[in-house]
N, C-alpha and C positions, 0 to 999 in steps of 0.2 A: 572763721573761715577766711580762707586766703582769695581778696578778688582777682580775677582769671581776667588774662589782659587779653581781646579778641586774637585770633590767630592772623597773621598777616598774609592777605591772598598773594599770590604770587601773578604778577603782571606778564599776559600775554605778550610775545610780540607781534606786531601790529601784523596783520596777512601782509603779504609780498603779490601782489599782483604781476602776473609778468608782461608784457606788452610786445605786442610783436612789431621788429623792425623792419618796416620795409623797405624794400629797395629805392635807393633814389632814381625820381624822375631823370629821364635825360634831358634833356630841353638845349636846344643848341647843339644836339651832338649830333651823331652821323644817320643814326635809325631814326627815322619819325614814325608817327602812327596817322592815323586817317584824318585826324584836327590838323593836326602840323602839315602834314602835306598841303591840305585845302590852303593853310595861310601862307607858303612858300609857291605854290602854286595861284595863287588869288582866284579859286576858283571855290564854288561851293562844296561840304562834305557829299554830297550829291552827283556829283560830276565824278568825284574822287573813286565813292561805288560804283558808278556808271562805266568809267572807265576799267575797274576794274575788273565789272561782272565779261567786258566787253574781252577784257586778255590784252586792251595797248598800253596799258601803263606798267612798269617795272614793281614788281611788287614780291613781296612772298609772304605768306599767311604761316603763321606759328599758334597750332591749336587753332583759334577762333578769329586770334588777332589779324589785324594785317597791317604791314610793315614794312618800310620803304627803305632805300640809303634813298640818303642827300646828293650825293653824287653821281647816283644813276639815273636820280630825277632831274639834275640840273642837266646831265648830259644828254636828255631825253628830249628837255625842252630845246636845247643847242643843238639837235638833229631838228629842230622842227615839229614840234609835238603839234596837235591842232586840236587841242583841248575843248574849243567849240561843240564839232564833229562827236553825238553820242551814238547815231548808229550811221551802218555804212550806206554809203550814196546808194539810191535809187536807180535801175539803168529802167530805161523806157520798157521793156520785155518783162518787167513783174507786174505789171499792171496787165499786161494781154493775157485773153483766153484763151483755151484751146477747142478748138473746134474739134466737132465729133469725131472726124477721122482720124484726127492725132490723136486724140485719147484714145480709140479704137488702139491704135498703132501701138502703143506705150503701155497699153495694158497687154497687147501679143508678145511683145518682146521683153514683157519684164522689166518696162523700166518705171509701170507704176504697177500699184494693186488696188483694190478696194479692201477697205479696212470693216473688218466683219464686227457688230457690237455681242457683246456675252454679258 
């Protein structure tokens, strides 16, 4: 009998993984996001939300994001931006109460309510 040479397997190619490419960062460019801001503003990411929950900083939110130019923050700050300032000044008359007449009065004319609980 004739000896039988094994049969020769045939070699896989190796899997191809694919990887996905993502976008490159911009860093230096005109958009920043809420880190880059804080460092061209030298102020905290904190201040950065603050202002923005607040409406004074230049901003616009893409989905979830939020996203700034460079140049309408630099021109923000060159108007004067007062980046300290996170909520608006105090005038003396939020601290005062109102006496019973006035609420009497403001409740006649509508200009308050009592709020009912359910």
């Amino acid at each position: 009998m004739a000896e039988r040479k094994p049969a020769a397997r045939k070699k896989r190619a190796p899997l191809q993984t694919a990887f996905i490419k993502l976008a490159p960062q911009v860093k230096n460019g005109d958009i920043l996001d809420v880190d880059e801001a804080a460092v061209l503003l030298k102020v905290s990411r904190r201040t950065v939300y603050n202002r923005v929950k607040a409406g004074t900083i230049p901003h616009a939110r893409v989905g979830r994001k939020i996203l700034f130019s460079r140049a309408k923050l630099s021109q923000w700050v060159a108007d004067g931006a007062d980046l300290a300032q996170t909520q608006p000044a105090k005038s003396d008359n939020d601290n005062a109460q109102l006496s019973l007449d006035q609420l009497t009065g403001m409740l006649n004319t509508g200009q308050a309510r009592i709020a009912s609980k359910r």
